[in-house]
C-alpha positions in Angstrom: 37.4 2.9 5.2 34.4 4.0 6.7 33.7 5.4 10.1 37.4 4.7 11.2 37.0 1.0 10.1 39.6 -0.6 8.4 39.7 -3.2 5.9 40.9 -6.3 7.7 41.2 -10.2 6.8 38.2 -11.8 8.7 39.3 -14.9 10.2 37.6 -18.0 9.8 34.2 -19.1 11.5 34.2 -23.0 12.9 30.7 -23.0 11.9 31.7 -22.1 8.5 30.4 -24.5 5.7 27.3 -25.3 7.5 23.4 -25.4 6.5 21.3 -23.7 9.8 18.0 -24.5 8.6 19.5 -28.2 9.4 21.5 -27.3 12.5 18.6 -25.8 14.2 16.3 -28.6 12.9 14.4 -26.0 10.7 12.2 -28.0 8.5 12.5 -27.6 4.9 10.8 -29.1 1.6 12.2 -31.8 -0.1 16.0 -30.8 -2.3 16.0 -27.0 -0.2 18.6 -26.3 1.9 18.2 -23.4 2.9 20.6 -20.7 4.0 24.3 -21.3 4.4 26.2 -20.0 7.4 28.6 -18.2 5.1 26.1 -16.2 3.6 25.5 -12.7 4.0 22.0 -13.0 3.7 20.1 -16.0 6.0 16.7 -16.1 4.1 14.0 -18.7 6.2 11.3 -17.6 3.9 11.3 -21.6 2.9 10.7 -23.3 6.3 7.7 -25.4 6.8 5.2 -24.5 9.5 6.2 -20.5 9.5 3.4 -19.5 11.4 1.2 -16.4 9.8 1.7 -13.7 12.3 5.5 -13.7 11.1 6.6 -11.2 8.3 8.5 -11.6 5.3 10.8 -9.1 6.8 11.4 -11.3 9.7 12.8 -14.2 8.3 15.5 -12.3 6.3 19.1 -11.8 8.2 20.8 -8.9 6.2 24.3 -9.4 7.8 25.4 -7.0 5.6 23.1 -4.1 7.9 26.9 -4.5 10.3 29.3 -2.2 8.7 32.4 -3.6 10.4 33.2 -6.7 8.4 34.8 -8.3 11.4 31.7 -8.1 13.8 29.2 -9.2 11.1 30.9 -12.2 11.7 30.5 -12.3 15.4 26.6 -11.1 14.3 26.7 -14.7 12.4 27.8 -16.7 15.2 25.7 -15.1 17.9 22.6 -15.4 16.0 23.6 -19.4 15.0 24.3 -19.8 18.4 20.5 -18.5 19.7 19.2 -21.1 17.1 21.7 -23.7 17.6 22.2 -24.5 21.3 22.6 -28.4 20.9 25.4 -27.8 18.7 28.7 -29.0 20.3 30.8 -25.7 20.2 27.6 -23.9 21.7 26.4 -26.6 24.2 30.0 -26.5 26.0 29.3 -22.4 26.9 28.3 -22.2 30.9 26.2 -19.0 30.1 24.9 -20.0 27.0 21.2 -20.4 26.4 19.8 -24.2 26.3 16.5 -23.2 24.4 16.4 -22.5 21.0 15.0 -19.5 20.0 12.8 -19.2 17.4 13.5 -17.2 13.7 11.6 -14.4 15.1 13.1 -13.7 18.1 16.8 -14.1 16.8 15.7 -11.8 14.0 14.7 -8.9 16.4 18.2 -9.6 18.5 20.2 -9.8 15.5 18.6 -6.1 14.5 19.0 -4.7 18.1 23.0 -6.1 17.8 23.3 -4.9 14.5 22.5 -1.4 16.7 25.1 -1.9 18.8 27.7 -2.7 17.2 27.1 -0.4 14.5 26.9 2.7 17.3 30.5 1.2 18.5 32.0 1.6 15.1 30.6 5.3 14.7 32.2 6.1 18.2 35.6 4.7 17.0 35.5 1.4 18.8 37.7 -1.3 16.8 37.1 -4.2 18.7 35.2 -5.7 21.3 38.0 -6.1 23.4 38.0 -2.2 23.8 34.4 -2.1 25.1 33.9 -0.7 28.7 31.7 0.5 31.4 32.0 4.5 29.5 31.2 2.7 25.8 28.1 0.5 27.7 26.8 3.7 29.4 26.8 5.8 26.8 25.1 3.3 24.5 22.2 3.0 27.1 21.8 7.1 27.0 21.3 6.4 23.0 18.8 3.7 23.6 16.4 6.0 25.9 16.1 8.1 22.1 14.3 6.9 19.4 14.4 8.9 16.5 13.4 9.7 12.8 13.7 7.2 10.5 14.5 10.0 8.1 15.7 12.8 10.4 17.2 11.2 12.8 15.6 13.6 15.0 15.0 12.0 18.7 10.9 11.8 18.9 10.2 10.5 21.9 12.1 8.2 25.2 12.1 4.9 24.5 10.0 2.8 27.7 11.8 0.3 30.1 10.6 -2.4 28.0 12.6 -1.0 24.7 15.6 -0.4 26.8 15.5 -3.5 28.2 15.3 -5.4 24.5 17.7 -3.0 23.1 20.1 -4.1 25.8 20.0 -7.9 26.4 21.7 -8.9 23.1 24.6 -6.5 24.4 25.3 -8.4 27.8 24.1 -11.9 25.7 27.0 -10.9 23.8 29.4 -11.9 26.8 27.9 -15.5 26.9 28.6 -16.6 23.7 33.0 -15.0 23.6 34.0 -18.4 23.8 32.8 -18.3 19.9 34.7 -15.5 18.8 37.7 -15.3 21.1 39.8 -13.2 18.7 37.1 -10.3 18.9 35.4 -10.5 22.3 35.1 -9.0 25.4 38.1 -8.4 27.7 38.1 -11.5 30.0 35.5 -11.2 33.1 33.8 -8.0 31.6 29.6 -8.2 31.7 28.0 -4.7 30.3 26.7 -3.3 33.6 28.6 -5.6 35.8 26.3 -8.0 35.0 23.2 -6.8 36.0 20.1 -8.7 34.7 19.1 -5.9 31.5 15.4 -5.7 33.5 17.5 -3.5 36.1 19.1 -1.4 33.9 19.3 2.7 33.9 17.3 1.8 37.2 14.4 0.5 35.5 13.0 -2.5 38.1 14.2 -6.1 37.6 10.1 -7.4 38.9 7.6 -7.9 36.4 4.5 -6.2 36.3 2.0 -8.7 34.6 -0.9 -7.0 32.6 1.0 -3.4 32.1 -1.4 -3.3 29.3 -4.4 -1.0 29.7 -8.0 -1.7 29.1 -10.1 -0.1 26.4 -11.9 2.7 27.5 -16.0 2.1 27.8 -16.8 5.2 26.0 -15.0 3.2 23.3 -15.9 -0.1 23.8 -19.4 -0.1 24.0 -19.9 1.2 20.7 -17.3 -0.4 18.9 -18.2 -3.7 19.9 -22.4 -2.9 19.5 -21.1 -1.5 15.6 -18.9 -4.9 15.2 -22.1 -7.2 16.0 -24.3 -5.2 14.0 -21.9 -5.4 11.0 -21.4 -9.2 11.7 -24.8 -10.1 12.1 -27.0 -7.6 10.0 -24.6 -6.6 7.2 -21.7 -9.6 6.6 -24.3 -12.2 5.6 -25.4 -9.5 3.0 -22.2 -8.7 1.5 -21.6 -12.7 1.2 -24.6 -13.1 -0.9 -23.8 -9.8 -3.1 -20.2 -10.5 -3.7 -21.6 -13.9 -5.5 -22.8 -11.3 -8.0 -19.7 -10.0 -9.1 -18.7 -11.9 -12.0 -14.6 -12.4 -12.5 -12.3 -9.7 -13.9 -13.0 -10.6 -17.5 -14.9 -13.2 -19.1 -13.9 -16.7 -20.2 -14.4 -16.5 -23.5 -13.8 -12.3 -23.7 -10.7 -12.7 -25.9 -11.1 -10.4 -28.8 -9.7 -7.0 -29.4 -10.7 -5.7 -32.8 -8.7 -3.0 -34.4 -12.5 -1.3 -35.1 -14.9 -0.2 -32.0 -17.6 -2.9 -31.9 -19.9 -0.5 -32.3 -22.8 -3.4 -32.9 -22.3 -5.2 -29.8 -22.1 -2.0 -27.5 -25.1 -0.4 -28.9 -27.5 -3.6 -28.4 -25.9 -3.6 -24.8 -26.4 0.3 -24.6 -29.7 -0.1 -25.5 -30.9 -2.8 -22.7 -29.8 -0.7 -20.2 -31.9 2.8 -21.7 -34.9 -0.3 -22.1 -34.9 -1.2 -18.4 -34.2 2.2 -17.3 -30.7 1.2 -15.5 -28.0 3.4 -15.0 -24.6 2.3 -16.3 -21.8 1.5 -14.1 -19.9 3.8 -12.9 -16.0 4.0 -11.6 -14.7 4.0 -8.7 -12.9 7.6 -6.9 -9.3 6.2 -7.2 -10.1 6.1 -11.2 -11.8 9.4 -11.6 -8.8 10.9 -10.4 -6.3 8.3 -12.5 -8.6 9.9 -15.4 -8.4 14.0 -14.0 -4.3 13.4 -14.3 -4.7 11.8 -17.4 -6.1 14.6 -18.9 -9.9 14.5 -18.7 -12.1 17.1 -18.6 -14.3 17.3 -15.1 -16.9 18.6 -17.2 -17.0 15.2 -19.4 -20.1 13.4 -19.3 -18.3 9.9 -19.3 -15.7 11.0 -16.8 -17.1 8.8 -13.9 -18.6 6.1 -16.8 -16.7 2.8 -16.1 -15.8 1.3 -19.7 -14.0 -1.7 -18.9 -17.6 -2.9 -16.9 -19.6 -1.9 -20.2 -16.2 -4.1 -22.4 -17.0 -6.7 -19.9 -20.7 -7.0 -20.1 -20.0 -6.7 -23.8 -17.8 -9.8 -24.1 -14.4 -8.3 -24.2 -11.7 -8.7 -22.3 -11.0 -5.2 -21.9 -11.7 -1.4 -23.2 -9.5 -0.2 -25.7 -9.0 3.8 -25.3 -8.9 4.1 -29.1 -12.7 2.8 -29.5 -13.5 6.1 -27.5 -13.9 8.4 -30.1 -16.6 7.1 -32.5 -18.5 5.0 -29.3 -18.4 8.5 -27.6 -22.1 9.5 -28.9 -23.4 6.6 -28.2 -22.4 6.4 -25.0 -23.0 10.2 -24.1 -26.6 9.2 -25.3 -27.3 6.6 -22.6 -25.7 8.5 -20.1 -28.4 11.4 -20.5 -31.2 9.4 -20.8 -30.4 6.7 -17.7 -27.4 8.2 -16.0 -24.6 6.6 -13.8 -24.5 5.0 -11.0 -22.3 2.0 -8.9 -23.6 -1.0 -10.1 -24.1 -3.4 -7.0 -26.5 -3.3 -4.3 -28.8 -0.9 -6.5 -31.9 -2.7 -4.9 -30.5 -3.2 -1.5 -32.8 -5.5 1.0 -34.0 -2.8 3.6 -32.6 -3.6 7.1 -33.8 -2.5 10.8 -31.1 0.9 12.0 -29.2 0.3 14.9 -30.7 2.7 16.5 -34.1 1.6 15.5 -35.6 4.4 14.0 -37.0 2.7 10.8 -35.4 0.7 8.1 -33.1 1.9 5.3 -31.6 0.1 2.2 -28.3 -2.2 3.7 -26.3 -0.4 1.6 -26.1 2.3 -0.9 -25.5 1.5 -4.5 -21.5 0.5 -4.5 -18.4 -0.5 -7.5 -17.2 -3.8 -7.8 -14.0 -2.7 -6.1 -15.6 -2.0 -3.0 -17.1 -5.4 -3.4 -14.0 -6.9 -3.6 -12.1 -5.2 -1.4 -13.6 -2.5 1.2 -16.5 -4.6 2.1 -14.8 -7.9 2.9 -12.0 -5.5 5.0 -15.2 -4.2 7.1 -16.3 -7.8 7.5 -12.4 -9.0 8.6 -12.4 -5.9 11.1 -15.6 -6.3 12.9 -14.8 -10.3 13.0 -11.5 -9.6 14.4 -13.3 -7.1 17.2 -15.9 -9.8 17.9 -13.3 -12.5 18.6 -10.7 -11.0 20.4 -13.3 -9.0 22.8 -16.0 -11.5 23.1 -13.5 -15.1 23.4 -9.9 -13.4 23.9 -7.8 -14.9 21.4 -4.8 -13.6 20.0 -3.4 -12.2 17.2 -0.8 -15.2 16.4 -3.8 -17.4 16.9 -6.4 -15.8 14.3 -4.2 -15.3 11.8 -4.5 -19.4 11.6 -8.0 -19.3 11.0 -8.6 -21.3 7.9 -12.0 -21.2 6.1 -13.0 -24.3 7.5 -12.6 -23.6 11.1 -16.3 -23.1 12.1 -17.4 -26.9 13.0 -21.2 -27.7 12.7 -23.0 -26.6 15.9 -23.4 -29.6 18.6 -26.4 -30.3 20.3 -26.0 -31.2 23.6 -29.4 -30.7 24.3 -33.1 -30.0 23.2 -32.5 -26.3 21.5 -28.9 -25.6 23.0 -25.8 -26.2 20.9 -22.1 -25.6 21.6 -20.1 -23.8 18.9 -16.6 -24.7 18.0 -14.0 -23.2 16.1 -10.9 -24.9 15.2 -7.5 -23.7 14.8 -4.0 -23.9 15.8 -1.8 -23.2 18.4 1.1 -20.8 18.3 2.6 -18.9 21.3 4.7 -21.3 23.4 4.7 -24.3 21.0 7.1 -25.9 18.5 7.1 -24.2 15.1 4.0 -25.3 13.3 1.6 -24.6 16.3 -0.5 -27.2 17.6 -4.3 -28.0 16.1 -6.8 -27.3 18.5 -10.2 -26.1 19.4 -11.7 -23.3 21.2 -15.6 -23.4 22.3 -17.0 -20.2 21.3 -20.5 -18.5 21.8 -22.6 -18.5 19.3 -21.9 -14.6 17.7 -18.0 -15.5 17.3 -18.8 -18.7 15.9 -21.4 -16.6 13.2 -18.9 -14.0 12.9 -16.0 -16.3 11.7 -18.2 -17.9 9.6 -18.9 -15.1 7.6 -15.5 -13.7 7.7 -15.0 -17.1 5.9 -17.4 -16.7 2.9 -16.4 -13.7 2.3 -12.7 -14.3 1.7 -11.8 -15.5 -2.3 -10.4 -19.1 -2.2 -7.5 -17.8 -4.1 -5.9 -15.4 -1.4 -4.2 -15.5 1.7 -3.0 -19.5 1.5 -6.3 -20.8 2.8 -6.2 -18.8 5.5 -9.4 -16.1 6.8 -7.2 -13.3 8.0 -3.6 -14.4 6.9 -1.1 -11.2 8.8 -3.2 -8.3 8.9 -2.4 -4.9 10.7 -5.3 -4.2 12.6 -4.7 -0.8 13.4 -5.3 -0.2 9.3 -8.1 -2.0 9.8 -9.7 -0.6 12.8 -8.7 3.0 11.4 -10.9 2.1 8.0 -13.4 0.6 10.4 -13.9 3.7 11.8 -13.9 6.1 9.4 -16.4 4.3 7.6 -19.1 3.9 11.5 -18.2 7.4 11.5 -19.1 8.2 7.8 -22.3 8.5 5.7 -22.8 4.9 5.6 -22.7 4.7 9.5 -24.6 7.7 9.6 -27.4 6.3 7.6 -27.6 2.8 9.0 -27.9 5.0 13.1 -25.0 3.4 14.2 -23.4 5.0 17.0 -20.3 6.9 16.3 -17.1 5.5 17.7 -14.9 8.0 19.3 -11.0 8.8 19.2 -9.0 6.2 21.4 -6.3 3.5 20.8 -7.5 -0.1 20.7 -5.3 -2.7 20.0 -5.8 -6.8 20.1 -4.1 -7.3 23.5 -6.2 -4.4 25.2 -9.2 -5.9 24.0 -7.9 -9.2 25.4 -7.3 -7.4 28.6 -10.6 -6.2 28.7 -12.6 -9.3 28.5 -10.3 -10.3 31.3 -11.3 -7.4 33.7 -14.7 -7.2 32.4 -15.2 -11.3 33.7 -13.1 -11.1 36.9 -13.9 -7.3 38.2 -17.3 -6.8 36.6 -19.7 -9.9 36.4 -22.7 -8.1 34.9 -21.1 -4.7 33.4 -20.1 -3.7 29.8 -20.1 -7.5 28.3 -24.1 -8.0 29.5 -24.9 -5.1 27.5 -25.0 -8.0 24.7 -24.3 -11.3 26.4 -25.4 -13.4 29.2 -22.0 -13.2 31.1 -22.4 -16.3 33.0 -22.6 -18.1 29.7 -19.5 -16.2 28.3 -17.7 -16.9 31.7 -19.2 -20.5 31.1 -17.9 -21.1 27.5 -14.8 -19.8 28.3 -13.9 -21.3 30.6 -13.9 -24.8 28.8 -11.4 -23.3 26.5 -9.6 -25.3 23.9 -11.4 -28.8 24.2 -8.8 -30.6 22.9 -6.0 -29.9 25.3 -7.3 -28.7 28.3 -5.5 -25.9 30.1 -3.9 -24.8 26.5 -3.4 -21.4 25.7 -7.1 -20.4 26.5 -6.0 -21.8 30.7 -3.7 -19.5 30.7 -5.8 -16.5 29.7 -8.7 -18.0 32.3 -5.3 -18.2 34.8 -5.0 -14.0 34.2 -8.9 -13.8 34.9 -8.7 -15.8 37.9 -5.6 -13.6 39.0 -7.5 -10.6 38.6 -10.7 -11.9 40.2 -8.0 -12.6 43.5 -7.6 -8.8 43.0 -10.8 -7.9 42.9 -11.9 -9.6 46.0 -8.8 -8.4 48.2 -10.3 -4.6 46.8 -13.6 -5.5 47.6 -12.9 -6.5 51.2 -10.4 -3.5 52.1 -12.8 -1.6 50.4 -15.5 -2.4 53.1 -13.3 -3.4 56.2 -12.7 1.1 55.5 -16.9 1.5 55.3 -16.4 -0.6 58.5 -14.5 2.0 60.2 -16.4 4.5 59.0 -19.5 3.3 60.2 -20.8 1.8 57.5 -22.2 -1.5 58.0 -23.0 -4.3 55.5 -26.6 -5.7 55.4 -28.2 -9.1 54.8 -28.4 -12.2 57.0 -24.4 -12.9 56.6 -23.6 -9.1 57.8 -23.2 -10.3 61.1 -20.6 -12.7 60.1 -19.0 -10.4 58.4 -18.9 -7.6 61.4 -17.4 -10.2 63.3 -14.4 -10.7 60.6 -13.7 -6.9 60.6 -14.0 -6.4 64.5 -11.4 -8.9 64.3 -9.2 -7.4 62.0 -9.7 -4.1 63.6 -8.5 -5.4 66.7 -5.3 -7.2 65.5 -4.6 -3.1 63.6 -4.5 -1.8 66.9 -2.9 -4.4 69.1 -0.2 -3.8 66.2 -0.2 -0.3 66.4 0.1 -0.3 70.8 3.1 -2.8 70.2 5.0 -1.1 67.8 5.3 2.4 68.9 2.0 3.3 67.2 3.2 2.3 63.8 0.2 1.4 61.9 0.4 -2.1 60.0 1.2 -1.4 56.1 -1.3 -2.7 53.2 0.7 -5.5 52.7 -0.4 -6.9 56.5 -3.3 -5.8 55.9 -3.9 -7.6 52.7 -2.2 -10.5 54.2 -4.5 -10.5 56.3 -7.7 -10.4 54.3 -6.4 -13.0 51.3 -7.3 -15.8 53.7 -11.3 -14.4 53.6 -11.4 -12.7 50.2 -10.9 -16.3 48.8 -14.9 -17.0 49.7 -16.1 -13.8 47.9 -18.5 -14.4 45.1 -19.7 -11.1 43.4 -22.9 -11.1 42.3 -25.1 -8.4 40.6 -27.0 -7.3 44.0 -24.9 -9.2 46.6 -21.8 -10.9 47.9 -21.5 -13.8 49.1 -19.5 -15.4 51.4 -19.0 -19.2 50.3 -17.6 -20.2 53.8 -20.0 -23.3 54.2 -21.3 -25.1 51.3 -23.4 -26.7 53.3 -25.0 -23.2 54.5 -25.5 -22.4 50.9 -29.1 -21.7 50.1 -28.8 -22.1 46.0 -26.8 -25.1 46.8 -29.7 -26.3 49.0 -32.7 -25.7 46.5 -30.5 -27.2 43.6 -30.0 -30.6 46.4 -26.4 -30.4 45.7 -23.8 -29.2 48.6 -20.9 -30.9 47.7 -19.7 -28.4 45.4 -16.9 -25.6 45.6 -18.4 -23.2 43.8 -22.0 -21.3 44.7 -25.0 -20.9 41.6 -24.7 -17.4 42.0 -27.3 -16.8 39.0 -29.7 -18.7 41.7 -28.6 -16.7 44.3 -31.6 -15.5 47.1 -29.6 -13.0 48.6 -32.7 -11.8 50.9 -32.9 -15.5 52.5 -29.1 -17.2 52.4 -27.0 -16.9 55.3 -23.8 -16.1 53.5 -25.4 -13.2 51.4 -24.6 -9.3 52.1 -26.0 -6.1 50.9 -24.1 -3.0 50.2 -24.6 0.3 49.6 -23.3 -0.5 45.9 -25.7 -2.7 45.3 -28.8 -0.3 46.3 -29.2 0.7 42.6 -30.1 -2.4 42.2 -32.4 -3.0 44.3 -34.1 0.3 44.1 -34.4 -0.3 40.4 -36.2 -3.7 40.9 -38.9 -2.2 43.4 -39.5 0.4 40.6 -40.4 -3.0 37.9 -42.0 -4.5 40.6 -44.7 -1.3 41.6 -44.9 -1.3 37.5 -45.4 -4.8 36.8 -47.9 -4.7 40.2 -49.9 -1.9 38.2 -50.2 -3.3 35.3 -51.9 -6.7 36.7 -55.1 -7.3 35.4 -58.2 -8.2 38.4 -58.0 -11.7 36.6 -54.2 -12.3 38.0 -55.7 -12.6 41.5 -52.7 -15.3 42.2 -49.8 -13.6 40.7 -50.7 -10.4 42.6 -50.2 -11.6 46.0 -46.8 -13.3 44.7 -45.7 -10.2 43.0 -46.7 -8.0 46.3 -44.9 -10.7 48.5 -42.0 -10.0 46.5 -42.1 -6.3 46.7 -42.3 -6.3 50.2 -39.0 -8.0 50.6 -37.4 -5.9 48.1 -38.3 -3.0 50.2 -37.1 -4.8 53.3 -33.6 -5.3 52.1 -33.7 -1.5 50.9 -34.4 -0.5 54.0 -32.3 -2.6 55.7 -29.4 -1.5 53.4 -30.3 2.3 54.0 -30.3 1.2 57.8 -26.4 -0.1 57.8 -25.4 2.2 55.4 -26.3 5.1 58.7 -23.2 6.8 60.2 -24.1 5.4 63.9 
């Protein structure tokens, strides 16, 4: 008996007998079967097409994790039933779902059940049946607490979202009692009177899309500037020295003789005192393996690596025995060359980041950190490239095979388009889909190399395979922030959380709310925006339209911000400038009228933001931000870029062509002074520095100053209280 439960004959199941890997249509190789309803343990390690993203822990069902024998039963069903719904004694439920879900996601319900029904039995619930509104409240007070694994000390409050998880398999549970009618609810009875579990403990039932926040610029900047250093300067480097590190033992290096081969390791000792070489040395790991074993931190072979010397030697491998009489031979060498890490001894000098000068690529380094620390860095900065620069996902790089960089297309004279192939995961069938995503050209470069350098034998053909990036982007950062970053003037990257989907989110704001900010440090934006936008070529409006759906939604934002934002400079007396201001003026008289005809009608109750907004959508729908204006894409026909291109029959303004001084649907702002200012300042420069010979660029140049100034003073004249 444990926790009041008794031991009781467990009826039996009508899915009993059955395979689910064939049930749910689970594909499996040829003569497997798979897992067997009856079992205790459901193990879809097997199934074909298991994407990458999903761990080993996932696909294992432990139905022994529910103590009370009876309910790991019910456990059983429910989770057959989530995978299942075509079956006959599932299809026939009302409330039952009509989508399978996938191994994943019944994994993480079956886990957050297990919870339940587990906290039941330790509060002296027998059955189902004896479940109420006091059992279902006090259940949802627990799930608020997350604890210790191994305390059980509460650490912090669980979020709405974790509540909200933790409580939808407890009112799923309801739907499916036509399963297990011995052990189910009392008839009629929903946990929380059958409230949707997004409205639970008060939490609100309306989804907030993009909860998740951005990544700070004071981190961004330098963390992506480090990862397109690494991926351009150093990656190509580390691909071409990891083709010097010969396999863990030779071929041929088969023999272990009882006596030291003194003979062979004193010719080899000798080459290396000949050429002046140090000998290889060990890495930190084994110095300390060797400090426990016993060894003296005063011995002069302590950081000598003797399997490298074995190798080089042709053996397989170092015996400790040899030690003693090879001990003065090699205590010889050491004094006369020394030790040091083998590779990258004679590093190609590179340019710093911060250009002060060139140093060495790398200092001298062990074959471990060939093989394993410098291929990591190379993954990491990859994996920042990507997901900041193109937006992808986690589930989707961690399809990346080592083929998926296709051969450049040129499209025209000098310009190519860069594609990366992959596959599909989120929202399609198990398997994923094959598809490709145009990239520019630093992701395509950085994917490339993160290809070389990964060993054909590892990770199933795959670049990344799972990874955890926050052990990646940890490492990463200790080792910017290190003496290696130090010495190659990269900038330090500071404390902060980044993960993959606030990258994401970031790219996302960057393009809709900031069209020339943080991401035209590096890149042309427009041609970001540009190759972006065409996405995955070989099914349009695929997973990449639906990230280009959440920029466009927050471009809609934007605009809506960016005309409240100046319909309140209206009011203050702040006018917009430009040869579309008066347009403009007219548009906010307007809607200053309609806010006081409200008010007078409704007992001086001011319209709400929503009006107001509503209000605005209808106009905000034009804007087009540009780096030193707006415009105001009312009338294609009025367009000026339009005009000089001889194409008006477009939706969309060439805002890169935009002549904001001269186009009727162009404003100036006192944000965009900066600007402005900052181009008369290169103008009077560029002006100076013209030779008596340029007598035809100087009136140009002068021409152009002179309008500059114009719209700076018109800008400084609207921006006037009056």
């Amino acid at each position: 008996m444990k926790h009041g439960i008794e031991t009781v004959a467990v009826r039996q199941s009508i899915f009993a007998g059955l395979w689910v890997c064939a049930e749910a249509d689970l594909p499996m190789p040829a003569g497997v079967s798979g897992p067997c309803f009856d079992d205790d343990m459901w193990d879809f390690a097997d199934v074909v097409g298991l994407p990458a993203q999903w761990g080993a822990s996932e696909l294992r069902f432990n139905f022994r994790n529910v103590e009370n024998p009876v309910w790991r039963l019910v456990a059983k069903e429910y989770s057959f039933a989530l995978m299942a719904p075509t079956h006959p004694e599932v299809a026939h439920l009302p409330l039952a779902y009509r989508t399978a879900r996938s191994i994943r996601t019944c994994s993480a319900k079956f886990g957050r059940l297990a919870g339940w029904l587990n906290w039941l039995s330790r509060n002296g619930v027998l059955t189902l049946a004896q479940v109420g509104d006091r059992e279902c409240d006090g259940y949802l007070i627990e799930a608020r607490k997350v604890r210790d694994r191994n305390t059980g000390a509460v650490v912090r409050t669980s979020g709405d979202d974790e509540v909200r998880a933790t409580t939808r398999p407890v009112i799923e549970l309801a739907f499916y009692g036509g399963l297990f009618p011995d052990d189910a609810y009392a008839d009629g009875y929903l946990p929380w009177k059958g409230r949707h579990p997004g409205t639970v403990d008060g939490a609100s039932d309306t989804w907030t899309a993009y909860r998740t926040p951005e990544v700070e610029d004071e981190l961004l900047r330098p963390l992506l500037a480090v990862a397109l250093y690494v991926t351009e300067h150093i990656a190509p480097r580390i691909v071409e020295l990891r083709k010097q590190v010969p396999d863990e033992a030779p071929a041929s290096g088969n023999r272990y003789p009882r006596k030291p081969p003194i003979r062979e390791f004193q010719q080899l000792l000798q080459r290396y005192v000949r050429s002046g070489m140090p000998l290889p040395q060990i890495y930190v790991a084994k110095v300390v393996e060797r400090l426990n074993d016993g060894w003296s931190a005063e011995d002069p072979l302590l950081l000598l690596s003797l399997s490298h010397l074995a190798r080089e030697a042709g053996f397989r491998q170092f015996r400790r025995p040899w030690l003693d009489e090879l001990r003065p031979l090699f205590e010889e060498a050491v004094d006369q060359v020394g030790i040091e890490y083998p590779y990258g001894r004679d590093a190609e000098l590179i340019r710093r980041a911060d250009g002060e000068g060139k140093v060495p690529w790398t200092d001298p380094v062990s074959p471990r950190d060939v093989a394993l620390q410098m291929p990591m860095l190379v993954w990491a900065a990859a994996v920042i490239v990507v997901v900041a620069v193109a937006g992808m996902r986690s589930c989707e790089l961690m399809e990346f095979e080592r083929d998926c960089c296709l051969p450049p297309e040129e499209r025209a004279p000098g310009l190519f388009r860069y594609r990366i192939q992959g596959k599909l995961i989120k929202g399609q069938n198990l398997g994923g889909v094959r598809d490709e995503w145009v990239v520019v050209k630093e992701v395509w470069d950085a994917m490339r190399t993160a290809a070389a350098v990964t060993p054909t034998r590892e990770r199933a053909s795959r670049i990344f395979g799972r990874f955890a990036f926050d052990s990646w982007s940890n490492q990463f950062r200790a080792w910017v922030n290190g003496h290696a970053g130090r010495r190659l003037g990269l900038d330090p990257i500071p404390d902060g959380t980044v993960t993959l989907r606030m990258l994401r989110r970031t790219l996302a704001v960057e393009m809709a709310y900031r069209p020339h900010g943080l991401m035209a440090t590096k890149f042309a934006l427009k041609h970001l925006h540009a190759t972006t936008t065409e996405g995955y070529t070989r099914r349009p409006g695929g997973a990449q339209g639906k990230f280009l759906a959440e920029v466009q939604s927050l471009e809609e934002t934007r605009n809506v911000e960016i005309l409240v934002e100046e319909f309140e400079n209206f009011q203050d007396g702040i006018m917009p400038a430009g040869r579309g201001a008066t347009e403009l003026v007219t548009f906010f008289e307007h809607i200053d009228e309609l806010v006081k005809e409200h008010a007078a009608n409704e007992t001086n109750v001011l319209m709400n933001d929503t009006e107001i907004l509503g209000l605005m959508r209808k106009r905000a729908s034009i804007l087009h931000v540009g780096l030193a204006n707006y415009c105001w894409f009312a009338d294609p026909s009025r367009a000026l870029c339009l005009i000089l291109a001889g194409s008006t029959d477009t939706d969309q303004p060439l805002i890169g062509m935009c002549d904001s001084a001269r186009c009727p649907q162009a404003t100036h702002h006192q944000r965009h002074r900066p600007v402005w200012a900052e181009h008369e300042r290169t103008q009077k420069v560029f002006l100076g520095q013209l030779g008596v010979t340029r007598k035809l660029e100087g009136p140009r140049q002068q021409a152009e100053l002179e309008r500059t100034q114009r719209v700076l003073a018109e800008i400084d004249a609207a921006g006037a209280d009056t």
